[in-house]
DRENFI-598126 format. One record per residue (C-alpha): x, y, z; residue in one letter. Coordinates in Angstrom, 2 decimals. Layout:
N
PT         X         Y         Z   code
PT         X         Y         Z      a
...
***
This chain:
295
PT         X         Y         Z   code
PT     -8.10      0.05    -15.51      x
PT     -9.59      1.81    -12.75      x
PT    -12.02      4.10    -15.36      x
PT    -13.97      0.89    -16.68      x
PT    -14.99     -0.09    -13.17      x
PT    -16.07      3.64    -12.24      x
PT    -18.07      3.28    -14.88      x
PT    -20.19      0.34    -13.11      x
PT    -20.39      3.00    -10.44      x
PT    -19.76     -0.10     -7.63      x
PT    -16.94      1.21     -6.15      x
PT    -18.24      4.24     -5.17      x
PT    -21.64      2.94     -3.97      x
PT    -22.23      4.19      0.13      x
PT    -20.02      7.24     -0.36      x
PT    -22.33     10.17      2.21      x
PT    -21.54     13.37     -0.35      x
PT    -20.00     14.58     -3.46      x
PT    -17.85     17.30     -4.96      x
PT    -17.98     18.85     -8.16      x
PT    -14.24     20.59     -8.93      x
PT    -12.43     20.45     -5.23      x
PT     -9.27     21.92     -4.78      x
PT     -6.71     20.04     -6.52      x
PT     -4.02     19.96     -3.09      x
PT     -4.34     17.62      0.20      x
PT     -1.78     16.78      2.89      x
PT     -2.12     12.86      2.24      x
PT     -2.62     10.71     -0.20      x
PT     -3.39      6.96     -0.18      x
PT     -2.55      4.67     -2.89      x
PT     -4.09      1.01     -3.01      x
PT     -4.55     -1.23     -5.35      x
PT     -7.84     -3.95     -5.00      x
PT    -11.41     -2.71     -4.37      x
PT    -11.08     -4.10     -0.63      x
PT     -8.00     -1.91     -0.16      x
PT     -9.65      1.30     -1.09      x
PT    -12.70      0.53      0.43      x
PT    -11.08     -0.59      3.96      x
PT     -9.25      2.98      4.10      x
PT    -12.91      5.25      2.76      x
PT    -14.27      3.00      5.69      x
PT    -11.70      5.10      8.37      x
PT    -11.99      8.67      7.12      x
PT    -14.26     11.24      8.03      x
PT    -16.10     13.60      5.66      x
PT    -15.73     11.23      2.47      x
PT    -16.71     12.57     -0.47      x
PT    -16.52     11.28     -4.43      x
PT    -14.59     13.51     -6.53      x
PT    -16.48     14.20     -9.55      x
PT    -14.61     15.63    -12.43      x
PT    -15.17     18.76    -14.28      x
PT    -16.24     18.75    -17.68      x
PT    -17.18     15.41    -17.55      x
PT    -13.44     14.32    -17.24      x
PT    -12.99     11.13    -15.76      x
PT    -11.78     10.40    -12.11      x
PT     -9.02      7.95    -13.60      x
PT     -8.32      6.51    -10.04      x
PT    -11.66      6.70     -8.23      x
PT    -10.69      9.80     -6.52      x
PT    -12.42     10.27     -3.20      x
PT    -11.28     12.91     -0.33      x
PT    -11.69     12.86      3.12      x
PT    -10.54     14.33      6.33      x
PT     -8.64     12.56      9.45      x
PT     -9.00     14.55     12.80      x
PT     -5.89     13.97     14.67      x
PT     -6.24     13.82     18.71      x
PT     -4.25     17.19     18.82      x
PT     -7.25     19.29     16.93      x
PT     -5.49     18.78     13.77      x
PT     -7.28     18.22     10.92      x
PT     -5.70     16.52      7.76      x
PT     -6.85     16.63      4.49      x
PT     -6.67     13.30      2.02      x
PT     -7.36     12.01     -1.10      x
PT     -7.62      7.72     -2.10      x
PT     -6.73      6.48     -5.01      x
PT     -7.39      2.73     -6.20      x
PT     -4.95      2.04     -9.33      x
PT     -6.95     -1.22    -10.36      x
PT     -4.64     -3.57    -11.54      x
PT     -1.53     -5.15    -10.45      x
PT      1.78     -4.89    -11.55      x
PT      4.79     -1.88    -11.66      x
PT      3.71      0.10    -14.09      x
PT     -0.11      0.66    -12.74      x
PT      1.22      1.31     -9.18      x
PT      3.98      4.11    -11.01      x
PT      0.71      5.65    -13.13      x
PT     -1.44      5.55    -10.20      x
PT      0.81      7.41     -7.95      x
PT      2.28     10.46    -10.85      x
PT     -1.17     10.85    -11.79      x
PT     -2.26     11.95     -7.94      x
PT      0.56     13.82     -7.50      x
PT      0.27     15.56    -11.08      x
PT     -3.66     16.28     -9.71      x
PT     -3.66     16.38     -6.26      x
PT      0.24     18.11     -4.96      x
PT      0.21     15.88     -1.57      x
PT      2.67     16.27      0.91      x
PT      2.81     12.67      1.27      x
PT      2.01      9.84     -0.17      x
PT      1.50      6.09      1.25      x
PT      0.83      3.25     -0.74      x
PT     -1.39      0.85      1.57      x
PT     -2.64     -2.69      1.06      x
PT     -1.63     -6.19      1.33      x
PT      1.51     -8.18      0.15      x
PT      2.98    -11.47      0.65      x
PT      5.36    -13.14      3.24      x
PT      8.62    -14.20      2.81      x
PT     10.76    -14.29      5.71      x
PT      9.78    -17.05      8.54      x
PT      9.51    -14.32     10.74      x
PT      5.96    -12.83      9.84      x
PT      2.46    -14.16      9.82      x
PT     -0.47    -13.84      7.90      x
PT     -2.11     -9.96      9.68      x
PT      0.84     -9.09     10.26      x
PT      2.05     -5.28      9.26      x
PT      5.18     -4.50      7.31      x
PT      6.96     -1.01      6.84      x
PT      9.11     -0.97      4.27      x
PT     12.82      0.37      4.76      x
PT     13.82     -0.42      1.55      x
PT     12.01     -1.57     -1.82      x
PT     13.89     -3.49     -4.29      x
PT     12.61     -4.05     -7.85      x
PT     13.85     -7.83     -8.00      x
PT     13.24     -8.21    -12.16      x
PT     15.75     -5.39    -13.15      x
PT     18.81     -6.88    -13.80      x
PT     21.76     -7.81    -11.09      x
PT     20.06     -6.43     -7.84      x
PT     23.65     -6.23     -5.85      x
PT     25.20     -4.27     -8.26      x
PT     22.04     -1.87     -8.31      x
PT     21.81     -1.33     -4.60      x
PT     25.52     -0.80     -4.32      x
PT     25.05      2.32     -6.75      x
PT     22.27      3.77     -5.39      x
PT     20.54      2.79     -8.57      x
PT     16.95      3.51     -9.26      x
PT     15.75      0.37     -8.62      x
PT     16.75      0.53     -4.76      x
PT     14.36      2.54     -2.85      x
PT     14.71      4.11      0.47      x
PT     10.83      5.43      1.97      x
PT     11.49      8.42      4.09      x
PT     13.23      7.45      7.43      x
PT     11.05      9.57      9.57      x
PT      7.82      8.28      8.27      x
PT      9.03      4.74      8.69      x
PT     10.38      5.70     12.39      x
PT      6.84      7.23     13.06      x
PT      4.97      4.27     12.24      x
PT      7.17      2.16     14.42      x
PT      6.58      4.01     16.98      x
PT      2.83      4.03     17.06      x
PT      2.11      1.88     19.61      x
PT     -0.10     -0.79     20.43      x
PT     -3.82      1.20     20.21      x
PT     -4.31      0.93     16.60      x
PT     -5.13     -2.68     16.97      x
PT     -8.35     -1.81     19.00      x
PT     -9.80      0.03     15.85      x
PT     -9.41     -3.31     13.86      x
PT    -13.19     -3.69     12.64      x
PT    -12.55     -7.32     11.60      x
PT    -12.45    -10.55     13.29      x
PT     -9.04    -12.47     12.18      x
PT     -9.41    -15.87     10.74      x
PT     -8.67    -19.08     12.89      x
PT     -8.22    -16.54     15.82      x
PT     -4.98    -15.56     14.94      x
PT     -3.01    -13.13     17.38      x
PT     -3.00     -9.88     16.88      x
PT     -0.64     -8.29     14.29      x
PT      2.74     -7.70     14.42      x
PT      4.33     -4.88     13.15      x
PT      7.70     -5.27     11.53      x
PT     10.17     -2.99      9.33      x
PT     12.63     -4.09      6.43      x
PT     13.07     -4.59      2.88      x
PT     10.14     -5.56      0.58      x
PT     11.03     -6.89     -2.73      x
PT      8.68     -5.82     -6.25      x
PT      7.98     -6.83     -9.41      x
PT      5.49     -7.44    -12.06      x
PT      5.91    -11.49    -11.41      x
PT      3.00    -13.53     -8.55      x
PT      5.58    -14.80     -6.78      x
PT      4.48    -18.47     -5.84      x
PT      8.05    -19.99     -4.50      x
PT     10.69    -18.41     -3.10      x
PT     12.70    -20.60     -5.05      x
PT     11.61    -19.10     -8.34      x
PT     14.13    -18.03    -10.80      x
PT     13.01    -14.50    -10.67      x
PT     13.17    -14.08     -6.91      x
PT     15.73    -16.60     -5.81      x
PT     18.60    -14.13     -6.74      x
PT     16.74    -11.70     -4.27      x
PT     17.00    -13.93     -1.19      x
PT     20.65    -15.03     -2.25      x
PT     21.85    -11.18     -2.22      x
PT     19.75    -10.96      1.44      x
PT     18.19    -13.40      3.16      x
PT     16.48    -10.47      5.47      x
PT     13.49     -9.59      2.95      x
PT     10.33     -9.45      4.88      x
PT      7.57     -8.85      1.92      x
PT      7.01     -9.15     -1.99      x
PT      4.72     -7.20     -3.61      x
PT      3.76     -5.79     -7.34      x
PT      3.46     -2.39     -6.92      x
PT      6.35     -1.03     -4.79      x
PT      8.78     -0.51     -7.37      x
PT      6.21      1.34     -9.70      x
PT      5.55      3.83     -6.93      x
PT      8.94      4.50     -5.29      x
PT      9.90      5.40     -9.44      x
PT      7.55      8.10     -9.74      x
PT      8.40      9.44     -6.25      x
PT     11.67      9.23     -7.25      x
PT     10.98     11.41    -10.30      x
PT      9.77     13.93     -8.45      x
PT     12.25     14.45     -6.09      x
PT     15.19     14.20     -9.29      x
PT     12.48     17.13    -10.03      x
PT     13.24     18.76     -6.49      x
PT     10.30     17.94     -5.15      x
PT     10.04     16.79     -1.49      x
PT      7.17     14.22     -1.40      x
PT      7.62     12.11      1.45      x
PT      6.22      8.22      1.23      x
PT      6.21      5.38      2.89      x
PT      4.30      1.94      2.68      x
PT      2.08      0.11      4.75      x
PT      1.52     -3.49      3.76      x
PT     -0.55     -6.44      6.03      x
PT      0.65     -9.97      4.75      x
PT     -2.38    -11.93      3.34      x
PT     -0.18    -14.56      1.43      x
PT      2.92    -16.30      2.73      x
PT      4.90    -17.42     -0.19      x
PT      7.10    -20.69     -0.86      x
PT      7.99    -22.46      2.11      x
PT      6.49    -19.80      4.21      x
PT      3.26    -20.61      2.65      x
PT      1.31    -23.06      5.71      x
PT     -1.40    -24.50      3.27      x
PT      1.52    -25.62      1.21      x
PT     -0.58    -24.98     -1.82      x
PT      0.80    -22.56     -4.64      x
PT     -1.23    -19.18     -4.27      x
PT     -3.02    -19.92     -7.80      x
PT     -4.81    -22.65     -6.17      x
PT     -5.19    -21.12     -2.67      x
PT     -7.05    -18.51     -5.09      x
PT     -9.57    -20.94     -4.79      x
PT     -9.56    -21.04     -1.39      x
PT    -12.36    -19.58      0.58      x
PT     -9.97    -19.13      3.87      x
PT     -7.04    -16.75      1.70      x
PT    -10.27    -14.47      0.59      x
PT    -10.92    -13.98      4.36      x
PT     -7.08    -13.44      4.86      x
PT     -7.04    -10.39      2.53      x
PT    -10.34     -9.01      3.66      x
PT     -8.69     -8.62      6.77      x
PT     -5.50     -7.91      6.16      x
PT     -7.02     -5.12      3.72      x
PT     -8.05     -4.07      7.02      x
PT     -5.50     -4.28      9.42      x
PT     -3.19     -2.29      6.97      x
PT     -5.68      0.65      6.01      x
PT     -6.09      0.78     10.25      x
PT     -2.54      0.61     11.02      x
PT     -2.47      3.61      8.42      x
PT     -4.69      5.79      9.39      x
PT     -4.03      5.85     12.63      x
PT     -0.60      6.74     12.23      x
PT     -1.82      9.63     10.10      x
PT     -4.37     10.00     13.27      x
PT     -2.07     10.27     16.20      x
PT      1.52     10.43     15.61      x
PT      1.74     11.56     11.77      x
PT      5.00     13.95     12.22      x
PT      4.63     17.63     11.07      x
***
């Protein structure tokens, strides 16, 4: 977990200042997942500082705050987490435990994710309209209830980020490999679950793309965090969230090295790929949260 690599203290190496006890509320906070996630975001904030724990408590998620000045004078407090690991039920901990510490008004899980429709590329953004979690039994039935495992983000968030513009791509501090355009941004349904999805023609995702054909993204943590927003609004809370994925994999037939992504693993071109699509995605974020965040 995220506590065993604080402890090597390499995550947090280059942070400016620190904080002994801050105040335990922000406006934002950012969930990611891999080291080049969290670092990618820390890279675009202002004021970043490493939360220190009192007490000698540990920061469970690498805590560190930071501020975002928006063009209109406004000035937004944050707070990034990293959960550590892959998987549903890290992303779910991740995301209760900075809400349990840090009250945000609205959470975004950021990061990378891979492709499934023909329609995206490798950089390429997706905003996520709906998240389904793909392992939990019969997802038509599910959706058709309403059931837990069908998550809507909040529609004004998502509608924000689509309208953002075309700017945010100028703040991209990475060169994309093989020149690739510049990214896209789309908005649709992302599928989650614990599984590395390699094919989409694997028996715990093919059900997924017979039920709709339309699913943009898969990822590992969606599900995980849309549960323990849901929580807290069955809670009456009003947390909004939203998430902000670049693609750094393209899965199945979608994939162009037509390797599976265990061996592309070994690939020194798909570490590029998620460097900068770590990058693209913690841009695109921020500066939504920059200069057209909604109030």
């Amino acid at each position: 977990m995220a506590v065993a690599l604080l402890a090597g203290c390499s995550l947090t190496k280059g942070l400016s200042t620190f904080s002994r006890a801050p105040s335990a509320e922000v406006d934002i906070a950012i969930i990611t997942v891999l080291p080049a996630e969290y670092h990618a975001v820390l890279r675009k904030l202002e004021n970043v500082r490493e939360v220190v724990e009192p007490f000698g408590e540990p920061n469970l998620y690498v805590w560190a705050t930071g501020e975002v000045h928006s063009r209109d004078g406004v000035v937004r407090r944050l707070v990034v987490a990293m959960a550590g690991e892959a998987g549903e039920v890290s992303g779910a901990l991740a995301t209760q435990a900075t809400m349990d510490r840090w009250k945000p008004k609205d959470v975004l899980l950021v990061g990378i994710a891979g492709g499934v429709h023909e329609s995206v590329g490798l950089g390429d953004i997706v905003v996520s309209r709906q998240i389904w979690g793909y392992e939990h039994g019969h997802l038509g039935t599910r959706y058709e209830s309403g059931g837990v495992l069908f998550f809507q983000p909040d529609p004004t968030l998502v509608q924000a980020a689509l309208d953002l513009g075309e700017q945010w791509r100028r703040k991209i501090e990475i060169a994309p490999p093989d020149h690739a355009p510049p990214p896209k941004v789309f908005a649709g349904k992302t599928a989650s679950g614990d599984k590395v999805i390699e094919s989409t023609g694997s028996a715990y995702f093919a059900e997924s793309l017979r039920l709709d054909e339309t699913i943009l993204s898969v990822d590992m943590e969606g599900t995980g965090a849309s549960a323990a927003i849901g929580k807290g609004h069955d809670r009456g809370g009003t947390t909004g969230f939203v998430m902000i994925r670049a693609i750094s994999d393209l899965v199945g037939d979608h994939n162009r090295s037509g390797r599976p992504l265990f061996e592309q693993g070994r690939n020194p071109e798909r570490a590029l790929w998620k460097a900068y699509s770590a990058e693209v995605a913690a841009t695109f974020a921020v500066e939504l949260i920059r200069s057209n965040w909604p109030e």
